[in-house]
C-alpha positions as CSV (number, residue, x, y, z in Angstrom):
1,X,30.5,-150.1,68.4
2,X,34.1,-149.9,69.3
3,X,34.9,-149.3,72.9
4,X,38.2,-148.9,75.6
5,X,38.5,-151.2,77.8
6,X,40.7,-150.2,80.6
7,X,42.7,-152.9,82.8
8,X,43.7,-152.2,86.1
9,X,45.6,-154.0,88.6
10,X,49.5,-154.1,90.4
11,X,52.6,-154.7,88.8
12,X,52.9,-158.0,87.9
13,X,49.6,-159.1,88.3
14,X,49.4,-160.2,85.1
15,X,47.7,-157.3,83.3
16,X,49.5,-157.8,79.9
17,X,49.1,-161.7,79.8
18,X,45.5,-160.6,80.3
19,X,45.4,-157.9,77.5
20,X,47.1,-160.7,75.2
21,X,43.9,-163.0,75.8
22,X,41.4,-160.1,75.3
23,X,43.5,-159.6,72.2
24,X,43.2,-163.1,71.1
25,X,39.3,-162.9,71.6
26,X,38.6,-159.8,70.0
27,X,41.2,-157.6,67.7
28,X,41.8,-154.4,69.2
29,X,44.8,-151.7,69.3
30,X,47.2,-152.4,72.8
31,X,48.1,-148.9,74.1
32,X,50.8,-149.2,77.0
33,X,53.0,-146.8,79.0
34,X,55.4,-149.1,80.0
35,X,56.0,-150.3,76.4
36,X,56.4,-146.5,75.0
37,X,58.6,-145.1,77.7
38,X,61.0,-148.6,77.7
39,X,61.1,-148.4,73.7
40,X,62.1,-144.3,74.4
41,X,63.8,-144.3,77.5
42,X,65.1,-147.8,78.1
43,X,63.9,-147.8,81.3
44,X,65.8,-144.3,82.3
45,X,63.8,-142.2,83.4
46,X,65.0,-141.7,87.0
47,X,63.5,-138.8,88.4
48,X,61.3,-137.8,85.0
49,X,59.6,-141.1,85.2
50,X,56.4,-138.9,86.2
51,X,56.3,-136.4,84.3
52,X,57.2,-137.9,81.6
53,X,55.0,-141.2,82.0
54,X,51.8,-138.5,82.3
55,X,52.6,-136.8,79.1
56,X,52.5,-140.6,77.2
57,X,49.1,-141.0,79.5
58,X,47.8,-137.8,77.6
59,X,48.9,-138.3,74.4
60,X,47.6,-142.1,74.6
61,X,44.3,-140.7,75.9
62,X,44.0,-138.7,72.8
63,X,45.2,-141.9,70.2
64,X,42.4,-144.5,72.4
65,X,40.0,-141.7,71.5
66,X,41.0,-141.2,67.6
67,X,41.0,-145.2,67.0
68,X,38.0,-145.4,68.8
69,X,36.4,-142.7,66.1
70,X,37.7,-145.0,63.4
71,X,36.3,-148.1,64.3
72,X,39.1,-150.1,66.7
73,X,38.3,-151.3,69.9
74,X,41.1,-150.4,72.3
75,X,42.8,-151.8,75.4
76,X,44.9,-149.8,78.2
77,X,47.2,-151.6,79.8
78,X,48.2,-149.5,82.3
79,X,47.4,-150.3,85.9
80,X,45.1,-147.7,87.0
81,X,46.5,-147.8,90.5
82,X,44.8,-144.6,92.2
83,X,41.2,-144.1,92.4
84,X,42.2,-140.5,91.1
85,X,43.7,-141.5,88.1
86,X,40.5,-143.8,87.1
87,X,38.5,-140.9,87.6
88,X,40.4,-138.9,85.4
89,X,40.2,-141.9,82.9
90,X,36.2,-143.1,82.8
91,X,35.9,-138.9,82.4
92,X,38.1,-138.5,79.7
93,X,36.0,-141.6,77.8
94,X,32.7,-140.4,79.4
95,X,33.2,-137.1,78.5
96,X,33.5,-137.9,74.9
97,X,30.8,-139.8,75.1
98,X,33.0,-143.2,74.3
99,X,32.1,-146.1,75.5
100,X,34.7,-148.0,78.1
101,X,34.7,-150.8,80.5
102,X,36.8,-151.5,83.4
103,X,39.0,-154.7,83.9
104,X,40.4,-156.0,87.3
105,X,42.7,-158.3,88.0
106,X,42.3,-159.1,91.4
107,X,45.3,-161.2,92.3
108,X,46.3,-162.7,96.0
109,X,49.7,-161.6,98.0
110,X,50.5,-165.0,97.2
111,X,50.3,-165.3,93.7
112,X,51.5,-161.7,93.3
113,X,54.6,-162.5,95.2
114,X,55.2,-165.7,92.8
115,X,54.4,-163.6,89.9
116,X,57.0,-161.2,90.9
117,X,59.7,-163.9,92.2
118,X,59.3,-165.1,88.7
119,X,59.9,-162.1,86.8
120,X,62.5,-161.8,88.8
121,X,64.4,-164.7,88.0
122,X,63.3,-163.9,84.1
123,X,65.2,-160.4,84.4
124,X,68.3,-161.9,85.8
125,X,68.6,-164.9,83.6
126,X,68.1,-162.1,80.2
127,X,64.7,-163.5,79.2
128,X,62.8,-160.4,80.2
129,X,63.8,-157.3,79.6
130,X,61.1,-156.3,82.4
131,X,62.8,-153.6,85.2
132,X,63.9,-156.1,88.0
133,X,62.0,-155.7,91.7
134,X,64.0,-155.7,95.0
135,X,62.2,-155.5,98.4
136,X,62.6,-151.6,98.5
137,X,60.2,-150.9,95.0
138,X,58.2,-153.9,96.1
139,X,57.5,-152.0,99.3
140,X,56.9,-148.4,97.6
141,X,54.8,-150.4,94.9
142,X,52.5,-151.8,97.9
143,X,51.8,-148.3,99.1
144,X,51.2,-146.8,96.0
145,X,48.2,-149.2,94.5
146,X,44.7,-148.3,95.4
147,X,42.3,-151.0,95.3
148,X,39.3,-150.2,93.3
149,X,35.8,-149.8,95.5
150,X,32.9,-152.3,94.8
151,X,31.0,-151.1,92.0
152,X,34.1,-149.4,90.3
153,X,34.5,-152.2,88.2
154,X,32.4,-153.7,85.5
155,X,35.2,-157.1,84.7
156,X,37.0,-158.5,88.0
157,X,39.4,-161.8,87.4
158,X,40.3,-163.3,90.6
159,X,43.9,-165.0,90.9
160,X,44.1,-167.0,93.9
């Protein structure tokens, strides 16, 4: 039975690394915001980035759900960084009586930092075309992310 499995974590955490070796294990069909609205908007959104980024959410919502009906298993990349908007998710799957499973990469201020630093120097040097992170997103990225309560996830993947 083909299923969604949802990955949630921070920016840079390494979330897509981690879809790419869920990909390698089992096919599936990679849905991501980031990748649509870079591809569209080449990373200009500016003050749309919302609205706009929750109209891909919706319409990718609907595509999980079709492929899903047609056989392919399906992976989110997509963060999930508010308790709200994993809600919203599990009840759009549950809903529709699809199955889904959660996926957490759980990574350390440490490692995140390193992670970061990395892409950093990756952006700068034209080998990642990745939206670089100074100290001011960095700090409005650390408020923003929700961590998920105990129970909320089925998968958790520690990076320490």
């Amino acid at each position: 039975m083909a299923k969604v499995t949802l990955v949630c974590g921070r920016l840079c955490c390494g979330k897509s690394w981690y879809c790419r070796q869920l990909m390698e294990k089992s096919p599936a069909l990679l849905l991501s915001v980031d990748e649509i609205t870079d591809r569209i908007f080449d990373k200009d959104l500016g003050d749309r980035h919302d609205a706009v980024t929750a109209r891909v959410r919706a319409y990718l919502f609907d595509k999980a759900a079709e492929a899903v009906a047609a056989g392919a298993d399906v992976i989110l990349d997509w963060g999930f960084w508010t308790r709200a908007w994993r809600l919203e998710a599990g009840s759009f799957f549950s809903d529709q009586g699809i199955a889904h499973e959660w996926h957490y990469i759980d990574v350390s201020d440490e490692v995140w930092r390193e992670s970061i630093a990395r892409r950093n120097r990756a952006v700068l040097a034209g080998e990642d075309s990745s939206y670089f992170v100074d100290e001011g997103l960095l700090e409005k990225l650390q408020g923003l992310f929700e961590p998920p309560e105990p129970g909320e996830m089925d998968v958790i993947i520690e990076r320490r």
